[in-house]
LODO-278746 format. One record per atom (N, C-alpha, C): residue in three letters; x, y, z negated. Coordinates in steps of 0.05 Angstrom, whole numbers, padded with zeros to 5 digits, always signed. Atoms other than C-alpha are relative to their C-alpha. Layout:
ALAXYZ;...
% end
This chain:
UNK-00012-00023+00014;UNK-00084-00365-00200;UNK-00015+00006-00026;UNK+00009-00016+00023;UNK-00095-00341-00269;UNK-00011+00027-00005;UNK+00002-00030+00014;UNK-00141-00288-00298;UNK-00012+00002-00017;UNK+00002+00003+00036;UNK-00135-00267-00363;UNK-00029+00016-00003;UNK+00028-00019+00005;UNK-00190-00230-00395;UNK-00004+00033+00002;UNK-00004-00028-00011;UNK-00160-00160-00395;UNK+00008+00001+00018;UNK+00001-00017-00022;UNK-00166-00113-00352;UNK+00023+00017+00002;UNK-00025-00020-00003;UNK-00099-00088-00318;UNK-00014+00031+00004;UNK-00001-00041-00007;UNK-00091-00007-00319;UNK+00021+00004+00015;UNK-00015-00009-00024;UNK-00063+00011-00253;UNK+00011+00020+00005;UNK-00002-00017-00012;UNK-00033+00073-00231;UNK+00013+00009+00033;UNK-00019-00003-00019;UNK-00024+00092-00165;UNK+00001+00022+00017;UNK-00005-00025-00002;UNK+00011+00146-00139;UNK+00004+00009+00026;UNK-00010-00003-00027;UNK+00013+00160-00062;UNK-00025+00027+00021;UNK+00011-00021-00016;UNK-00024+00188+00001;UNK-00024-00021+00003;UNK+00032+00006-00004;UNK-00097+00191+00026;UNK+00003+00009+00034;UNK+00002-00018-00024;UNK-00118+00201+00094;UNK-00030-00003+00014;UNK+00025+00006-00019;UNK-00177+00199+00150;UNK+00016-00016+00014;UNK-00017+00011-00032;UNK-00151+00142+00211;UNK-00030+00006+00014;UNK+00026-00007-00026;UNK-00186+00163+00274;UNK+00017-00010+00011;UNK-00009+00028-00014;UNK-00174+00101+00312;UNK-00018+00001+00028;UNK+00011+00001-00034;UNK-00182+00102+00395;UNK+00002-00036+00010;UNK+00000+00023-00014;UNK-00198+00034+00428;UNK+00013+00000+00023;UNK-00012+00003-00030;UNK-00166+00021+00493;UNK+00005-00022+00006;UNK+00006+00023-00002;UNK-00160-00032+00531;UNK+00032-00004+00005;UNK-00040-00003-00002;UNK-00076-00020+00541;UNK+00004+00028-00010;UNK-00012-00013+00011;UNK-00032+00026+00502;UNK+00015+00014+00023;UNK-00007-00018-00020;UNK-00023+00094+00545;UNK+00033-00003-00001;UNK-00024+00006-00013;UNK+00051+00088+00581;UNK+00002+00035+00006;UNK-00003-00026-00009;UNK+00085+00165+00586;UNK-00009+00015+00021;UNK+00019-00012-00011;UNK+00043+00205+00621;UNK-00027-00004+00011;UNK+00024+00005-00008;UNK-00018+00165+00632;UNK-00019+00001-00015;UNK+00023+00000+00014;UNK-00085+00172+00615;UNK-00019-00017+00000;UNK+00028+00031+00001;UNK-00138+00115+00595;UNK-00015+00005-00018;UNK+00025-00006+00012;UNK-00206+00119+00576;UNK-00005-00021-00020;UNK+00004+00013+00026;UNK-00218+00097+00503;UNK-00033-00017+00004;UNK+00028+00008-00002;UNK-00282+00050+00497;UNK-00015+00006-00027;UNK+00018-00027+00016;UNK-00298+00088+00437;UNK+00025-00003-00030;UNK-00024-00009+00025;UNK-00268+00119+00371;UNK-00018-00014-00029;UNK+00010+00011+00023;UNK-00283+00097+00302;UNK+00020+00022-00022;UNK-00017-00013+00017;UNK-00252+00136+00236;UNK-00009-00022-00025;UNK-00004+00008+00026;UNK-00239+00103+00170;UNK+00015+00012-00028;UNK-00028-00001+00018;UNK-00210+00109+00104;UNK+00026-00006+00007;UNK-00036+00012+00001;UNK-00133+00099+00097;UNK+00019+00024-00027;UNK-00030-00002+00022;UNK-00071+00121+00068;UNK+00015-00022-00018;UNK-00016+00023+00016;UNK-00021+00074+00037;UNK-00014+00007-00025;UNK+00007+00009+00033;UNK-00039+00095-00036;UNK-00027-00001+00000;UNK+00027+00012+00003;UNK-00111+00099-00027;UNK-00015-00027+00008;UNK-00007+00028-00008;UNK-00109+00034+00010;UNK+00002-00020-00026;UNK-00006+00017+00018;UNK-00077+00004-00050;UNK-00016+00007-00034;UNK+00020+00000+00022;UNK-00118+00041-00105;UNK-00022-00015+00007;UNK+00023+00020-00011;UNK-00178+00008-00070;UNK-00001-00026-00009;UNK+00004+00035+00000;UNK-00157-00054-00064;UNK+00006-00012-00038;UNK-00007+00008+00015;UNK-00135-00062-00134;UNK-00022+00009-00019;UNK+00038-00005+00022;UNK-00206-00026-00163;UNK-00014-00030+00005;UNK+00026+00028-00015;UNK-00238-00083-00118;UNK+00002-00029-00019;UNK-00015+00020+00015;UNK-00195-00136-00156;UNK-00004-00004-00025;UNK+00004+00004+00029;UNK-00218-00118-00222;UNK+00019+00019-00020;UNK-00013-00021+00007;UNK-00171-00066-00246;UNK-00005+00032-00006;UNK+00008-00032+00004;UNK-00173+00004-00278;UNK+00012+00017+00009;UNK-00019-00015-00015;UNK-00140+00047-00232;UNK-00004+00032+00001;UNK-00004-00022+00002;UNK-00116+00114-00232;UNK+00015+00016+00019;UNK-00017-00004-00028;UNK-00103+00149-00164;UNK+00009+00022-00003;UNK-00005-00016+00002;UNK-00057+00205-00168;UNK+00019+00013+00039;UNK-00009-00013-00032;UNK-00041+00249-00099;UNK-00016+00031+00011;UNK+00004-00027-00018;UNK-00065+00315-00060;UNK-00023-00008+00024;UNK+00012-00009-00021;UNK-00122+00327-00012;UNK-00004+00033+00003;UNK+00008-00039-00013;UNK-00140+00399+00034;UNK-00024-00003-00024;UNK+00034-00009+00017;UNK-00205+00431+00003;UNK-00016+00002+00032;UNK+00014+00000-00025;UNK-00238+00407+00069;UNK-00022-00027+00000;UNK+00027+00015+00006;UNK-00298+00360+00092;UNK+00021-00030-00005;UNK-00019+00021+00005;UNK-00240+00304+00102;UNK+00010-00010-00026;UNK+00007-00006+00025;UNK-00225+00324+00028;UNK-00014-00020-00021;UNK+00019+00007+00014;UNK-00283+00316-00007;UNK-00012-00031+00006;UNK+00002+00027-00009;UNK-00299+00251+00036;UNK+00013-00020-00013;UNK-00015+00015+00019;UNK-00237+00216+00001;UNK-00006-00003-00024;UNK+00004+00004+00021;UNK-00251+00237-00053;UNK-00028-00020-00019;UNK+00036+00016+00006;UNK-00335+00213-00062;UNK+00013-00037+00007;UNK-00003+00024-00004;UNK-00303+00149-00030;UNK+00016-00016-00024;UNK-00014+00017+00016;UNK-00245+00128-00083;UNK-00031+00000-00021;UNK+00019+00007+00015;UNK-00306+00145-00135;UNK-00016-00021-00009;UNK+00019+00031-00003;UNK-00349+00097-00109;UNK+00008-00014+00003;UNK-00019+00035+00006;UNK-00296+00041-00111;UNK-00001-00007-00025;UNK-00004+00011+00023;UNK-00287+00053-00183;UNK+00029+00021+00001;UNK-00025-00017+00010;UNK-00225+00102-00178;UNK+00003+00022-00017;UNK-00003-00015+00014;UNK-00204+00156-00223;UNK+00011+00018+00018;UNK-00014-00010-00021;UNK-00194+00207-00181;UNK+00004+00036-00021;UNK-00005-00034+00018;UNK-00182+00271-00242;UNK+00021+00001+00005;UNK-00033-00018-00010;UNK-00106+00279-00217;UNK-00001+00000+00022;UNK+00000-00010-00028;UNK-00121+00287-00146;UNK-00005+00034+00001;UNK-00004-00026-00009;UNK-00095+00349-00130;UNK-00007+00020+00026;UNK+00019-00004-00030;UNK-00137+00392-00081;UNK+00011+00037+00006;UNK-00014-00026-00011;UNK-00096+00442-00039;UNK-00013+00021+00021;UNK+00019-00015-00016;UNK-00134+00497-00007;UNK+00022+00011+00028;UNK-00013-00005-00035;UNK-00075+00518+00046;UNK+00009-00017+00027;UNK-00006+00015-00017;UNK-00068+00456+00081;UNK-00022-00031+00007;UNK+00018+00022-00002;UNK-00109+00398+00111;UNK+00010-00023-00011;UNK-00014+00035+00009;UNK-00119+00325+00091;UNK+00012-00008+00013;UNK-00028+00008-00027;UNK-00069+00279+00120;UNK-00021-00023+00015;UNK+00025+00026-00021;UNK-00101+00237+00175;UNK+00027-00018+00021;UNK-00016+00025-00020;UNK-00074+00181+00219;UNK-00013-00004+00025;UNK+00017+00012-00030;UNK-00087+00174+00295;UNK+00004-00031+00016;UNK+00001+00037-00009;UNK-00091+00101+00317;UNK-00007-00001+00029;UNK+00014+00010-00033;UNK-00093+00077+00393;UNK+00005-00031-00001;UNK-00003+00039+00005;UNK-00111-00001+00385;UNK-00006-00017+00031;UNK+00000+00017-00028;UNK-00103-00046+00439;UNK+00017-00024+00002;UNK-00014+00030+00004;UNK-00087-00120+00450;UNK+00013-00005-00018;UNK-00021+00003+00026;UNK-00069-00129+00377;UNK+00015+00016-00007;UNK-00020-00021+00010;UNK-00031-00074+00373;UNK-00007+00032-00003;UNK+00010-00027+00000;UNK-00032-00004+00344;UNK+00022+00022+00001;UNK-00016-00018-00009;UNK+00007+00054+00357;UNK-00003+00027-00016;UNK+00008-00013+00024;UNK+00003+00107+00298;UNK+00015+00018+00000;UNK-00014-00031+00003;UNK+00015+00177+00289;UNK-00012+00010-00028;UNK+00013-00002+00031;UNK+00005+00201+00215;UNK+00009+00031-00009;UNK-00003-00027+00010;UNK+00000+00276+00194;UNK-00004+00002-00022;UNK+00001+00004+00025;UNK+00020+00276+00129;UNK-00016+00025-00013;UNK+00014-00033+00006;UNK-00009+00358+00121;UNK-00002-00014-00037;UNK+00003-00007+00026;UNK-00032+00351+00040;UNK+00021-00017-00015;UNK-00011+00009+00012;UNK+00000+00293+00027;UNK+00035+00015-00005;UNK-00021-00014-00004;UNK+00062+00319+00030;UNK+00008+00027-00027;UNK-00005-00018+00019;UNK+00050+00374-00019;UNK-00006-00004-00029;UNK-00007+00017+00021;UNK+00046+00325-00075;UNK+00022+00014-00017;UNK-00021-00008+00022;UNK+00087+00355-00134;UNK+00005-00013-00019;UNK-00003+00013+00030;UNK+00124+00331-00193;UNK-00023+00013-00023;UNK+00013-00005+00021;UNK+00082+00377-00231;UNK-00024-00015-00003;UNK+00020+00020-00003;UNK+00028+00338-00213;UNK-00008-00025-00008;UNK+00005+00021+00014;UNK+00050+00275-00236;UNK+00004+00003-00036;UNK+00002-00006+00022;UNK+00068+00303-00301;UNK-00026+00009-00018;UNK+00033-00005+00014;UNK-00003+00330-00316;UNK-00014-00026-00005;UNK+00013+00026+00002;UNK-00019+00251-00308;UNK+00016-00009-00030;UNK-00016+00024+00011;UNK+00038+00230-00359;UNK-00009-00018-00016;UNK-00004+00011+00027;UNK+00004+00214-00421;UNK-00020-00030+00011;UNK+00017+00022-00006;UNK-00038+00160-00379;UNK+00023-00033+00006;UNK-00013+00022-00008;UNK+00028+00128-00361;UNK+00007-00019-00021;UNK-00011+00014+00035;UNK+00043+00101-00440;UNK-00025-00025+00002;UNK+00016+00026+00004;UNK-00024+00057-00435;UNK+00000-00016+00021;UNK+00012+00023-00020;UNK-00017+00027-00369;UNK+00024-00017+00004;UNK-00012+00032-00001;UNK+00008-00045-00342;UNK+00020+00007+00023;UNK-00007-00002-00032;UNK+00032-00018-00270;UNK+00002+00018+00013;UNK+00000-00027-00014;UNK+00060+00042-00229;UNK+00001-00007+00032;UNK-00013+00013-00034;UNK+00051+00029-00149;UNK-00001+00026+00020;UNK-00012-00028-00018;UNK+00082+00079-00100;UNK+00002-00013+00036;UNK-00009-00003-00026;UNK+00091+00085-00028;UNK+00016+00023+00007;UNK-00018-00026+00001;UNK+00135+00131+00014;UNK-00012+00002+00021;UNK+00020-00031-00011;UNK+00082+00178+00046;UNK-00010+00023-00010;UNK+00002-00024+00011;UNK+00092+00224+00006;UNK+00026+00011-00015;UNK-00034-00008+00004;UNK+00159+00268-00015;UNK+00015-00021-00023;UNK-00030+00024+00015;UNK+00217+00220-00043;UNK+00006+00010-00028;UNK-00004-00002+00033;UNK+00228+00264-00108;UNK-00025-00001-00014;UNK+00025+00009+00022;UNK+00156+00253-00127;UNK+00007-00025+00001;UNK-00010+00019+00011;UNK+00173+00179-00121;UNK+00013-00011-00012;UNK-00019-00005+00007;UNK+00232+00179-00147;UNK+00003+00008-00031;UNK+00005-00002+00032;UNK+00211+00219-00212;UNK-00025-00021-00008;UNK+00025+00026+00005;UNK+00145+00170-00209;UNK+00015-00028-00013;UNK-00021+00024+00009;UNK+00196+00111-00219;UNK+00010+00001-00028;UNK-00012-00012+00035;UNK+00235+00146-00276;UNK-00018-00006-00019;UNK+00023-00008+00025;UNK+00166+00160-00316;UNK-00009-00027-00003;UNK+00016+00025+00003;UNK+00134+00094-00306;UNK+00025-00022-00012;UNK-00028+00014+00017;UNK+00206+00057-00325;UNK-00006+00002-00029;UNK-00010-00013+00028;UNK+00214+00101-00384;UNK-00032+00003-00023;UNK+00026-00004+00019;UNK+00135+00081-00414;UNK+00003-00030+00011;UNK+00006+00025-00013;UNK+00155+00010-00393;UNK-00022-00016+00020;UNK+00013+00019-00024;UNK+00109-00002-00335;UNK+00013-00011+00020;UNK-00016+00021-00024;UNK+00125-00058-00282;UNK-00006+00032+00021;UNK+00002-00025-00012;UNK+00134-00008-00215;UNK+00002-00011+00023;UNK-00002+00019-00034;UNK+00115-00036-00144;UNK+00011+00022+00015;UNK-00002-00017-00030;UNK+00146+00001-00087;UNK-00011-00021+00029;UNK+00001+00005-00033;UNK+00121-00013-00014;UNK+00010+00012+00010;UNK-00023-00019-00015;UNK+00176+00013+00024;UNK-00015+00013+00024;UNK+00017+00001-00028;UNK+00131+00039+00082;UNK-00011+00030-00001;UNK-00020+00001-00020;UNK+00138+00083+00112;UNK+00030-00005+00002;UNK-00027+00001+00006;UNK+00211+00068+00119;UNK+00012+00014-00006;UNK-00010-00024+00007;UNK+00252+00105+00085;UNK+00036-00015-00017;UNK-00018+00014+00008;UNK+00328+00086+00056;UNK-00008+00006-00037;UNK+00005+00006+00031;UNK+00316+00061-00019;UNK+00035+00010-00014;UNK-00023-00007+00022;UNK+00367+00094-00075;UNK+00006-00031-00015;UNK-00001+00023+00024;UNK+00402+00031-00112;UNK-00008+00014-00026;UNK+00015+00002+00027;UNK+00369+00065-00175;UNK-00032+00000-00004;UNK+00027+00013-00015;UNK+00309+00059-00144;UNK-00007-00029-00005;UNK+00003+00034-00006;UNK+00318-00017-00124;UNK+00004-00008-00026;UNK-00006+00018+00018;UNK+00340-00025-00192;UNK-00026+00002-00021;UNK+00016-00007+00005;UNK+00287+00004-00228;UNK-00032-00015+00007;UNK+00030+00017-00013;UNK+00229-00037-00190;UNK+00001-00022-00008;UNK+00010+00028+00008;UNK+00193-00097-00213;UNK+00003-00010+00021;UNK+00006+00008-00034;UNK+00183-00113-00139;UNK-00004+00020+00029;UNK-00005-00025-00023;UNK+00190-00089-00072;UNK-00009-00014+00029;UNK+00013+00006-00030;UNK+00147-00099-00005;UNK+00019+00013+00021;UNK-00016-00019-00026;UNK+00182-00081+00067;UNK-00006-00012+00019;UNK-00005+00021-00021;UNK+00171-00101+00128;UNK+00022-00004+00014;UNK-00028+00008-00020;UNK+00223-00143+00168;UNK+00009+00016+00020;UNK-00006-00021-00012;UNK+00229-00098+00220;UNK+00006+00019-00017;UNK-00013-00026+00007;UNK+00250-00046+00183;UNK+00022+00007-00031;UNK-00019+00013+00021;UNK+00294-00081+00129;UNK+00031+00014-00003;UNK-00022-00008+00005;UNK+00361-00047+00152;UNK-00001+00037-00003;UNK+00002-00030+00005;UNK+00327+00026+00146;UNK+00003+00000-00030;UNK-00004-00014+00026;UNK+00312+00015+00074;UNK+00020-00013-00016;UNK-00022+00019+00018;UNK+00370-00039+00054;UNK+00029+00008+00013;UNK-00018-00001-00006;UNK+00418-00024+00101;UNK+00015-00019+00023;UNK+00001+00012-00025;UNK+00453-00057+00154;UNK+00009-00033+00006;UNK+00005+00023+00001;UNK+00462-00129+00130;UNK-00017-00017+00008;UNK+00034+00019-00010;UNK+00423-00190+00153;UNK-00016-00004-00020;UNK+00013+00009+00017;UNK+00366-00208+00128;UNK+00001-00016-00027;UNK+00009+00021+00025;UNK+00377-00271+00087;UNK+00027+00013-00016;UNK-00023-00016+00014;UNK+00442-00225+00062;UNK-00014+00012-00025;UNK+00023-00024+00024;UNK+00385-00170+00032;UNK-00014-00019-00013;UNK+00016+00014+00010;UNK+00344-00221+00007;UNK+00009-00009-00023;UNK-00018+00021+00029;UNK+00395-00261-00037;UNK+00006+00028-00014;UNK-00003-00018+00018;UNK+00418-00195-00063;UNK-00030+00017-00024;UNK+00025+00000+00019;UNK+00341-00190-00094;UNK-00020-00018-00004;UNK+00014+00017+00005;UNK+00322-00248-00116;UNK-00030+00006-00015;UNK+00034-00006+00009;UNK+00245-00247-00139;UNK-00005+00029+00003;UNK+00017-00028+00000;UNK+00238-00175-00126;UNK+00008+00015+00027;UNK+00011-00003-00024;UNK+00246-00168-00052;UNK-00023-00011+00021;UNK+00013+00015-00015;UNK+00187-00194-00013;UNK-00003+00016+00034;UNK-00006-00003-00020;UNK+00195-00189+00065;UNK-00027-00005+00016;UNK+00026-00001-00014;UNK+00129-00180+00110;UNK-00003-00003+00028;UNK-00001+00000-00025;UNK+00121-00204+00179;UNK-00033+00015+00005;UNK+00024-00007-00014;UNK+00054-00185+00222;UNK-00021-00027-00001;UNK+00020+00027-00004;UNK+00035-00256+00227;UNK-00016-00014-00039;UNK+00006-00001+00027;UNK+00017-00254+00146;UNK+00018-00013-00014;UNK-00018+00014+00019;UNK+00077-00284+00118;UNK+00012+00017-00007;UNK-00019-00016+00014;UNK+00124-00270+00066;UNK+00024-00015-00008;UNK-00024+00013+00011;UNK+00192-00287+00048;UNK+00014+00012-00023;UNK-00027-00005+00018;UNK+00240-00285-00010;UNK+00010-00017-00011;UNK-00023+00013+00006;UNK+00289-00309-00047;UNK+00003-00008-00038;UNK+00005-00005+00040;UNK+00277-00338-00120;UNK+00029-00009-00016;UNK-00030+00003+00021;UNK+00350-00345-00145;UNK+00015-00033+00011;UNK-00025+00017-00015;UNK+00371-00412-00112;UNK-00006-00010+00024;UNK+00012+00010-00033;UNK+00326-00424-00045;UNK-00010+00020+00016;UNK+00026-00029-00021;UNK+00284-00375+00004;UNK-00016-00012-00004;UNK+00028+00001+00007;UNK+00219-00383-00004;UNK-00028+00015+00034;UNK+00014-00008-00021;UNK+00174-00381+00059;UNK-00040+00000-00005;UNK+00033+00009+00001;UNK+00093-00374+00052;UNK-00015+00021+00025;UNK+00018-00005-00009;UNK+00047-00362+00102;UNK-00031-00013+00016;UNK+00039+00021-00016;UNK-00037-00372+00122;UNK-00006+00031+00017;UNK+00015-00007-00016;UNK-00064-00345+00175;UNK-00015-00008+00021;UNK+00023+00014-00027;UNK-00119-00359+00231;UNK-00008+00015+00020;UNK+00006-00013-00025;UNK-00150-00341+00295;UNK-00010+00027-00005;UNK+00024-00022+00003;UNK-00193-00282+00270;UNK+00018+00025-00018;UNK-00019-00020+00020;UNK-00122-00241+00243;UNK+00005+00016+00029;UNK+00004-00017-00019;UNK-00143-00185+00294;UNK+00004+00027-00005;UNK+00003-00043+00014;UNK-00137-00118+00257;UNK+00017-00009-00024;UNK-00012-00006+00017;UNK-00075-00114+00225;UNK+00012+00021-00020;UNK+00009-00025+00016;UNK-00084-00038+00191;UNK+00001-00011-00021;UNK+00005+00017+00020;UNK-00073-00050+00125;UNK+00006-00027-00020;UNK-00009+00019+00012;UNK-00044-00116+00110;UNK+00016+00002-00020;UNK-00019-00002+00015;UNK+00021-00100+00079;UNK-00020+00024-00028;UNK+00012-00020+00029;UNK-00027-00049+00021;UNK-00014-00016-00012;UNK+00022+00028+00004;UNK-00079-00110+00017;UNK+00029-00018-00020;UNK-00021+00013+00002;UNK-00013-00150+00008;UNK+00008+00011-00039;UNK-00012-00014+00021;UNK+00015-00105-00051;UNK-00025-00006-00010;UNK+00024+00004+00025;UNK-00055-00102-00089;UNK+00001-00024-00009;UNK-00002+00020+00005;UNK-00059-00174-00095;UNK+00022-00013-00013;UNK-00020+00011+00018;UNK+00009-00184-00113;UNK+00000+00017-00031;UNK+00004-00024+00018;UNK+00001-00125-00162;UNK-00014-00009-00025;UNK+00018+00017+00017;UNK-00057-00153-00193;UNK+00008-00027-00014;UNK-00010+00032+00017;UNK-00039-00229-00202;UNK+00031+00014-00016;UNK-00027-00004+00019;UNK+00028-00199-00238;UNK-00011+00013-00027;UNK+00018-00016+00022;UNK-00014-00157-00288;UNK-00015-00028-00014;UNK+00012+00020+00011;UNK-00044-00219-00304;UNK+00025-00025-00010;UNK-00015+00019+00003;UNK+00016-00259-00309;UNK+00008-00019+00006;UNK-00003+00015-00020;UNK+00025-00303-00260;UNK+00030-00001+00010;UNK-00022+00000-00012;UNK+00088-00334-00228;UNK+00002+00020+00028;UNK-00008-00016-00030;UNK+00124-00304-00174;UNK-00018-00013+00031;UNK+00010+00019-00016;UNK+00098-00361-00129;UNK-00030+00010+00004;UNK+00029-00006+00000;UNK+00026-00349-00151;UNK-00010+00027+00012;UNK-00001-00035-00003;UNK+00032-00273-00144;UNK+00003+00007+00041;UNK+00005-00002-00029;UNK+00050-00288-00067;UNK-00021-00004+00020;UNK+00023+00009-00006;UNK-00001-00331-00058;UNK-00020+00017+00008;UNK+00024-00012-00006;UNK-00050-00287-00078;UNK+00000+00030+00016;UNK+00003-00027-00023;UNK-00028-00222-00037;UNK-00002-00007+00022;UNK+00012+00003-00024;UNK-00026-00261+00022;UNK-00033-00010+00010;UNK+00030+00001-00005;UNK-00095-00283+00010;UNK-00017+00023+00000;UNK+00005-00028-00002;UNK-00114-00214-00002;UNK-00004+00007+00027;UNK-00016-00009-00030;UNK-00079-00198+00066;UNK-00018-00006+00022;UNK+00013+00001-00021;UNK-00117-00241+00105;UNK-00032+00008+00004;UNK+00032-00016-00007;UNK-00186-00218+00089;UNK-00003+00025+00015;UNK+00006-00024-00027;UNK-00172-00156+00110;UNK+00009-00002+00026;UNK-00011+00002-00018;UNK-00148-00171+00164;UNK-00025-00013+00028;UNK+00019-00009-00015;UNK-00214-00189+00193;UNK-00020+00015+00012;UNK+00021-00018+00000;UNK-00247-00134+00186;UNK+00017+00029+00027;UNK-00017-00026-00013;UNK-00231-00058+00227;UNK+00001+00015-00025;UNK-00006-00021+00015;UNK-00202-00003+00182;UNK+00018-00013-00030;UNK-00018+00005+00023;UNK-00149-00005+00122;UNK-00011-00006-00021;UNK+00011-00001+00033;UNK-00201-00011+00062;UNK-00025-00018+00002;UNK+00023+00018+00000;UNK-00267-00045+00093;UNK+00004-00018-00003;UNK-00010+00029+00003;UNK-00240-00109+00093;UNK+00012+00001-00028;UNK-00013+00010+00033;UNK-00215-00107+00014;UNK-00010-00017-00005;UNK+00016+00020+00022;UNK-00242-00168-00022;UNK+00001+00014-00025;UNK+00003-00002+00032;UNK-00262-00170-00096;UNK+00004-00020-00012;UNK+00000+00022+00009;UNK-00249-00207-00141;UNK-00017-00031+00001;UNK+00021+00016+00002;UNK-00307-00246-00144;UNK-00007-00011+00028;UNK-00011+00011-00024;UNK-00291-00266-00073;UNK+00017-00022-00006;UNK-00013+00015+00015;UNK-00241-00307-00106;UNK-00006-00017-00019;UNK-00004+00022+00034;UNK-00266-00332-00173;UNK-00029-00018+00013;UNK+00029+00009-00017;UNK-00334-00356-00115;UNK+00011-00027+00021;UNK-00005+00014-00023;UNK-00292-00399-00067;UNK+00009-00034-00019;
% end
């Protein structure tokens, strides 16, 4: 993969949270109770997730979103810092808590409950106090964990100052065709392809977005469709145990290699290599690589 000498300017606009993640050794069945072998908390949130990973990468990023005025709070906040984030448009709401995520992990699998509380109160005015940052930068990347007309006008603004504009559809949510049209690129996972496309098959949605749908299984692959074939890539290995995270890992990397200029091909490449690092680690952000993880191998 190529990288140029400048430095992309990122913006990204989503949610933060605490995950307080329960171990177990099976995923509780309605009305039973099973003793956790212990708890762990992490960073998370889809956009802080992806500001992370894309500070880590070498990028100037600019996190815009909402935390409470609580210890959860201030925790996010000291943390994007010390990545390297810009955290002067984080908006800090005194009537409601940060948003947190409860995790019960067991045999590969997690089971997630996510209280959006601050995120949620994300305002347009909010991104507007950011605008004049959107004219210098390379890249707007959004998630939907946080209200649809902040996305929605986020898209508009970053269009209309020509930045490329990643969506990760995730949580699921049904995408506006001025939306879909509007995006450089667009993450989703397969499972949940006919929430935000609708109720066609797969390789149906796919051909209808050539190079700017990419399709995410669990096992670290990706599919799409470059205008006259599908396109299948995936690496993964024994030690893809903690999958928290992948699909945001995923997006940074593609994010990045596109800011740099890179084919579509290349740009896959390198999110799923992204992907799988973290993917050894526990929690959505410990496992980021850096660049220099890359320019070392």
């Amino acid at each position: 993969m190529n990288i140029t000498s400048e430095q992309p300017k990122i913006i990204v606009v989503g949610s933060s949270s605490i995950d307080l993640v329960l171990n177990t050794h099976h995923l509780p069945k309605p009305n039973e109770t099973v003793m956790a072998e212990k708890s762990e908390s992490f960073f998370g949130g889809k956009g802080a997730n992806q500001a992370v990973g894309t500070s880590r990468l070498g990028a100037s990023v600019y996190f815009i979103g909402c935390v409470g005025m609580d210890p959860f709070g201030q925790q996010i906040l000291r943390n994007l810092v010390d990545e390297g984030v810009n955290v002067g448009f984080v908006a800090e709401n005194e009537d409601v808590s940060t948003g947190t995520a409860y995790v019960t992990a067991a045999e590969g699998i997690n089971s997630i409950v996510v209280v959006p509380a601050s995120n949620y109160c994300l305002k347009i005015e909010n991104i507007i106090e950011a605008e004049k940052f959107f004219a210098t930068s390379d890249l707007v990347l959004v998630q939907l964990e946080i209200p649809m007309e902040v996305v929605e006008f986020t898209v508009d603004l970053a269009t209309s100052n020509n930045n490329k504009v990643g969506i990760y559809a995730s949580p699921a949510t049904k995408l506006s065709d001025h939306m879909i049209e509007k995006a450089s690129f667009i993450v989703a996972k397969s499972n949940e392809l006919s929430i935000v496309f609708g109720d066609e098959n797969r390789e149906q949605i796919l051909r209808k977005y050539p190079n700017k749908l990419f399709v995410r299984d669990d096992t670290n692959s990706t599919t799409y469709f470059n205008g006259s074939e599908m396109k299948y890539y995936r690496n993964d290995h024994d030690s893809v145990l903690h999958k928290m995270g992948m699909g945001d890992a995923f997006t940074s990397g593609f994010a990045v290699a596109l800011c740099h200029h890179n084919s579509v091909d290349d740009c896959v490449k390198f999110g799923n290599d992204v992907s799988l690092k973290v993917a050894k680690n526990r929690g959505s952000q410990s496992g980021l690589p850096y660049l220099k993880d890359f320019t070392q191998e």
